[in-house]
Each structure stands twice: as C-alpha cells, then as structure tokens.
N, C-alpha and C positions, 0 to 999 in steps of 0.2 A: 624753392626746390627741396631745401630740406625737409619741413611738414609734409610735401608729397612723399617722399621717400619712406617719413616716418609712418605716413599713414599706412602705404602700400605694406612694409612689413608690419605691421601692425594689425591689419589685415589678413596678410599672409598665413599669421600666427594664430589667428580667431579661425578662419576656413581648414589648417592643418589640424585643429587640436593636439598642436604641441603642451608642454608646461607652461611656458610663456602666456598661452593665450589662458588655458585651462586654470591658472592661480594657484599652482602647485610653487608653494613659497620654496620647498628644497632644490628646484632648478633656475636659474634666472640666466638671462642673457651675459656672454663673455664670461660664463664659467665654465674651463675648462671641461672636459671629459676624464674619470679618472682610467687610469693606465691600464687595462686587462694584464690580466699573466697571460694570455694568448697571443696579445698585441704581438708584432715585428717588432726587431729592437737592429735598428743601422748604425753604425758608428764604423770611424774611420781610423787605422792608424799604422803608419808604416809605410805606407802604396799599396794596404790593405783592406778591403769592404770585408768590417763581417757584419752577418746577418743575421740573427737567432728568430728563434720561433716561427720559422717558416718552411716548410715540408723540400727533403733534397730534391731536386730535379727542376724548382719552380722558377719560372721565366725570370730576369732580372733586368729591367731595361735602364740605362743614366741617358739623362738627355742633359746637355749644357743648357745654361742659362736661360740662354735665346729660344731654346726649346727644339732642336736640333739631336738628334738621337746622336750618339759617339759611341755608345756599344750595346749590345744584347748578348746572355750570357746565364746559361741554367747553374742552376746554384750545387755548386758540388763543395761538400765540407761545409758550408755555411761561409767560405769566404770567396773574395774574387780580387784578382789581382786587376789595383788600378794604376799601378808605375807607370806604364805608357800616355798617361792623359796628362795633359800640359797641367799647370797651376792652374786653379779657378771655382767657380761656385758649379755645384751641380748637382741634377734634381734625381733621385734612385726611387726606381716603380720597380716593386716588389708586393704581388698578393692585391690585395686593397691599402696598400700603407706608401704613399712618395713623401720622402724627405732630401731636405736639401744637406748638401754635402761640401764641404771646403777642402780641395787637396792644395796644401801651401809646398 
C-alpha cells in the first residue's frame, strides 16, 4: 500500500510540474513555505482574536474542532471578542489562511 501511494504522488509530481518532480534541488518535499509579509498573522490572548494583515470588514468564520461553525464575524479593528466560547481547540478561516486556535 505504501509503494502505491508513493508512486501515485510520485506521479502526481511528474504530471503537475511542480519542483519536486522538475529537480529544482532549492524546493524539496516537507519544506516549509517561507512566511510572506502579506500573510494573516492569528494569534490569541486574553478572550482576544487579533488578526493582522487582513483588509477591515473581511469574513471571520471559528469553527470547533468537530468542525461545527460557533461564530461568523467581520473583522473590525483587527480583533474579535472570543470570551464567550467555552475552553478548547478551534479552527479560524480568515482570507485564504485557517489556523487552529487554543482558548484555555
């Protein structure tokens, strides 16, 4: 099972003309992307989402774990008030960027 897998991406890689397949030795599998300055940047602290580099007004959706939405919320100030959400893991879609989120 795993030789098919490996083949399939292997494959994959050769029909996409990624780096991978193309022999571009500066990209290789399981290396990271580096960080744009444009990127989203999420972080949590307080019972507070702030969000940077992401334009005011844009959608904000956290879904819990299970993947269950628990709020939707346009982004004003760059932050969002999560004090009402119980403890626990949870996943913030903002722009093209979801990251997972820990409120203890």
């Amino acid at each position: 099972m795993k030789k098919i897998l490996l083949f399939v991406f292997v494959m994959l890689g050769i029909y996409s003309g990624n780096a991978f397949a193309s022999g571009n030795a500066e990209c290789s599998l399981g290396t990271p992307e580096k960080e744009t300055v444009d990127a989203p940047k999420i972080f949590i602290s307080s019972g507070v989402l702030y969000i940077q580099n992401v334009e005011e007004g844009a959608k904000v959706e956290i879904y819990s774990i299970v993947g269950i939405k628990v709020k939707t919320v346009t982004l004003n100030n760059g932050t969002i008030d999560v004090s009402d959400l119980n403890k626990g893991i949870y996943i913030v879609k903002v722009a093209k960027t979801s990251q997972k989120i820990v409120i203890q």
